[in-house]
N, C-alpha and C positions, 0 to 999 in steps of 0.2 A: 455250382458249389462255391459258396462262399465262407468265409471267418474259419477255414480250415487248416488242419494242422499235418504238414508237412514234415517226409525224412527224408533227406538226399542221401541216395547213393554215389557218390563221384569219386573222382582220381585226377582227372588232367585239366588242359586248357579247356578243351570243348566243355568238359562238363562244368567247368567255374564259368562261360557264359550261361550257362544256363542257368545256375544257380544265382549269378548274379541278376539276371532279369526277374526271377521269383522273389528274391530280397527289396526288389526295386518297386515291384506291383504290390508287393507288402503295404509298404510303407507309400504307396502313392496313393493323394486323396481322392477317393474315391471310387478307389479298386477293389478293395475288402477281399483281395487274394485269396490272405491266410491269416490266421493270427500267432503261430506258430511253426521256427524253421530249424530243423535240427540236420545235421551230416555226417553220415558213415565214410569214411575215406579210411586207403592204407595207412598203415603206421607210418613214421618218416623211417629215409633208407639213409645206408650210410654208403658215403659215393666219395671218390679219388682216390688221391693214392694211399695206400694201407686203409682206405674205408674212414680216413681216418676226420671228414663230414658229414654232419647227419644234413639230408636235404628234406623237407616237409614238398610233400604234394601241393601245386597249386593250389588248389581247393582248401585243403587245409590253413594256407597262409590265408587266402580271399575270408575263411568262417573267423578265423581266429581277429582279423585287421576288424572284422564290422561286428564281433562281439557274440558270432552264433555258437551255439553251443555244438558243442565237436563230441564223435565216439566214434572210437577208432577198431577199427576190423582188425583182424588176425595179420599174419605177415601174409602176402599175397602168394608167396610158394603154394599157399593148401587150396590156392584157390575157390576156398567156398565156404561156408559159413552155419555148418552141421552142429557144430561144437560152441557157437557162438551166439550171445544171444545180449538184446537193450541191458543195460543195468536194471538191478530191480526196478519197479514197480512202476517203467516206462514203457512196457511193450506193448499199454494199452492207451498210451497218451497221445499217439499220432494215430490220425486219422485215413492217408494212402501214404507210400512209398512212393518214391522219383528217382529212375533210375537212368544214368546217363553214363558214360563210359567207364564203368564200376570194374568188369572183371570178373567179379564172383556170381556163383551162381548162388539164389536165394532161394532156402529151405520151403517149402509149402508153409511150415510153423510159423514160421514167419509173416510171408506173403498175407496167411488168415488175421494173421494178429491187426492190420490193416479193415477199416469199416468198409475203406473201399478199394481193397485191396494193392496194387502195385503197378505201375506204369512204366514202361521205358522206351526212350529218344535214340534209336539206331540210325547210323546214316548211312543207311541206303533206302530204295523202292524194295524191302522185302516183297516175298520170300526169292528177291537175287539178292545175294551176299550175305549169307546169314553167317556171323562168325568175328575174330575179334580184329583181323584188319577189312574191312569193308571200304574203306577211302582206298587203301592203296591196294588192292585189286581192279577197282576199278580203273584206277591208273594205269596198272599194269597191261590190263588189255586194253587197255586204248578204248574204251569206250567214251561216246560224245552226251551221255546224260547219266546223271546217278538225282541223289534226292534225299530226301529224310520220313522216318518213318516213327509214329506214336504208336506203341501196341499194348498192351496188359501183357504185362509180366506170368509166362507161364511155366509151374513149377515141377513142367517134363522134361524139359531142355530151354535151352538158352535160342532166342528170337524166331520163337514158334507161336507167342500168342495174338489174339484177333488184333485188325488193324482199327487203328481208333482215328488216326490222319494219317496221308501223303500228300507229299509235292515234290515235284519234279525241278531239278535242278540242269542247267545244262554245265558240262564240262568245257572250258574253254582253251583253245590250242595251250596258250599259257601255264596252266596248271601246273603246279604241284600239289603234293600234299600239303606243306604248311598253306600254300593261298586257298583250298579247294576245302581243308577241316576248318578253317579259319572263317569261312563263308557259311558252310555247312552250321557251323556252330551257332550264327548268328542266326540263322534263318531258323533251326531247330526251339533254339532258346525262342524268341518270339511265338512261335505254336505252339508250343508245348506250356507259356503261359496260358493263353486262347484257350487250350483243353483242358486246361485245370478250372480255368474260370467258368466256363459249358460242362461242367464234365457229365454230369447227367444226361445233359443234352448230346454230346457226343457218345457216352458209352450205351446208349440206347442204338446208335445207328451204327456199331464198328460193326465189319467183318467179317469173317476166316479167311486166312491165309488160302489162298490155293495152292495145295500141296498133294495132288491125289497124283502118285507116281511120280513124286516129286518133279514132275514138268513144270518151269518156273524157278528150280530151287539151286541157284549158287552156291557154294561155301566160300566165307573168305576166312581161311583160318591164320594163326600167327604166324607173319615170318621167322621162317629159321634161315640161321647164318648161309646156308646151301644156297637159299633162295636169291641171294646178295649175289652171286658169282655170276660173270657175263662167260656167257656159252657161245664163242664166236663165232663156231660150225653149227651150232643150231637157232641163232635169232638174227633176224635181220635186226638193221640199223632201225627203223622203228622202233621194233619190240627192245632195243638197248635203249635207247632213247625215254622208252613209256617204263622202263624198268628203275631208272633216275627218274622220272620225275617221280613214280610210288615210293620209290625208298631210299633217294640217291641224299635226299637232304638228312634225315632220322636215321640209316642205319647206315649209308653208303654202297656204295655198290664197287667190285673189286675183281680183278684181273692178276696173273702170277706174271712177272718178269725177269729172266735171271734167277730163277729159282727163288724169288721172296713174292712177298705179297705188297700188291700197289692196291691205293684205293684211287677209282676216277673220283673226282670228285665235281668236277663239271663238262655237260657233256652235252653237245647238241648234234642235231642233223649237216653234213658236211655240205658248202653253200658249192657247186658247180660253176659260182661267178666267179669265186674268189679261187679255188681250188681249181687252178689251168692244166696240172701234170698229175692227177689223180692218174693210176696204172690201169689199161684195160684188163689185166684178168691180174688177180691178184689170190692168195689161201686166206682165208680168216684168221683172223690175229697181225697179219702184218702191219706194220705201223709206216705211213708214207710220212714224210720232212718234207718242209717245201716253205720258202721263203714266200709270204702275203702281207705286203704294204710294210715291206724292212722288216718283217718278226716271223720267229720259226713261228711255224702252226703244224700240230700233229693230227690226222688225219689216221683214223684205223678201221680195217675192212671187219664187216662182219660176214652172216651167212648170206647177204643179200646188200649190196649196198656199206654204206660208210660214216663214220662219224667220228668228229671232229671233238678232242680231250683238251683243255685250256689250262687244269689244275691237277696237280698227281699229289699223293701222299704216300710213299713207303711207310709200313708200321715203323714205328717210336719215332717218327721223322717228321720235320715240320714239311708246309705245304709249301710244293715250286709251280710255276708255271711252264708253260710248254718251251720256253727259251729253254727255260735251268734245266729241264728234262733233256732237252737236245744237247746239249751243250756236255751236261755232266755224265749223259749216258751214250746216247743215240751214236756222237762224233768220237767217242773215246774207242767204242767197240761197234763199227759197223754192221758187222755179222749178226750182232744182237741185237734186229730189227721188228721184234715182233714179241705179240701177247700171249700167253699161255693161257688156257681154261683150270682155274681150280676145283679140286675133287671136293 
């Protein structure tokens, strides 16, 4: 499929690579991509204190900097786009839809209005992780391989349509989300050029999902605040561990102390070399002190095993390290050695 005319759906980083490498195969000679690129993004939000910045979506800044023509969806509270529709007498000017980390779900009316109808760039091996955090689920459970998936946009539900590519990614100890979306993104962006440019030749040979008895079939739905809260009687030091890197850098992950709320903010597996006087039998939550190479280091038991906090944040409060933690908490009130689970 060539000299054809494209809509993007997008919102964040990931989907500005993608859109950027469709801008790039545009205008490179002798790719004859598209000849036309237009983008659906949120409105801009208003973010700090009293609301009182408006911030535009990546995406938006990336169409607006390279001159593409921009049309702006609803406020993403309604989540979908029932009510909404191209300005006149564009809803037959594009030829497929490109959907990448968008959000909303898209009308059937819609989708038709498309010659060849709608596409979307999910980052996972559908149908595991269908749903709108899928990188950091994967996280979460620790698993050692996720991937990206090409599918036709299906107008029953959100990441149920046939599969048009996959490939396999491995997850590396390292990972977080920002290294692990930030990867995903690239590698998605590059196929999902490849499939636009085959597309005949690809949507001749997709798939269906295998979903009979939904064997196969994950949800990664959206974190809620609940989800943020480390459970110290029910996760080992692992599953604290894979619970930052899913959401420890974008949403944080949080612990009660003293009856306020702490955010950890860096957090790893506790080294057995460096840590001499760890306790053999300790309750989850306790917080062990213990002087490594002249500097406090804290050290906190979970349901299985321990790990080791570098960075704390009390709400409205700037960030200390595990000295200033020690120092300004730990040695003032002894007794008040341990982490609480929030409800």
């Amino acid at each position: 499929m060539t000299r054809t005319r494209i809509l993007f759906f997008g919102s964040d980083f990931i989907s500005t690579k993608s859109l950027k490498a469709i801008y790039e195969a545009k205008n490179k000679a002798g790719q004859n991509l598209c000849s036309r690129i237009g983008i659906v993004c949120p409105p801009p939000q208003r973010t700090g204190r009293g609301l009182r910045n408006v911030t535009n979506s990546p995406i938006l800044d990336f169409a607006r900097k390279h001159e593409i023509e921009c049309f702006t969806a609803p406020a993403k509270r309604k989540a979908e786009l029932k009510e909404w529709c191209l300005p006149q007498n564009l809803s037959d000017s594009f030829d497929i839809g490109v959907v990448v980390s968008f959000g909303y779900f898209l009308p059937s009316e819609l989708i038709r209005s498309f010659k060849y109808g709608a596409i979307n760039l999910h980052p996972s091996l559908l149908p595991m992780y269908r749903g709108a955090a899928p990188i950091q689920h994967a996280l979460i459970n620790g698993d050692g391989e996720t991937g990206i998936s090409i599918i036709n946009v299906d107008d029953s539900a959100f990441d149920v349509g046939d599969i048009l590519f996959q490939v396999k990614e491995q997850i590396r100890p390292e990972d977080t989300f920002l290294s692990l979306a930030d990867r995903l993104g690239d590698i998605g962006a590059e196929h999902l050029v490849n499939v636009l440019q085959d597309f005949e030749v690809v949507e001749a040979q997709k798939w269906p999902q295998k979903t009979k008895s939904n064997v196969g079939v994950l949800r990664a739905p959206k974190i809620k605040p609940r989800d943020s809260n480390i459970r110290w009687g029910e996760q080992t030091a692992k599953q604290a561990v894979d619970l930052w890197r899913g959401i420890g850098e974008q949403i944080g992950i949080f612990s009660g102390y003293g009856g306020k709320r702490v955010r950890l903010r860096s957090i790893s597996p506790v080294s057995a070399a460096e840590f001499r006087q760890i306790p053999a039998k300790s309750v989850p939550g306790h917080i062990h002190l213990e002087r490594v190479h002249k500097k406090n280091r804290i050290a906190i038991k979970c349901m299985e095993g321990w790990i080791e906090c570098t960075s704390f944040q009390f709400d409205g409060r700037k960030i200390i390290d595990a000295n200033s933690f020690a120092n300004g908490f730990l040695k003032k009130d002894p007794l008040l050695n341990y982490f609480e689970t929030l409800e």
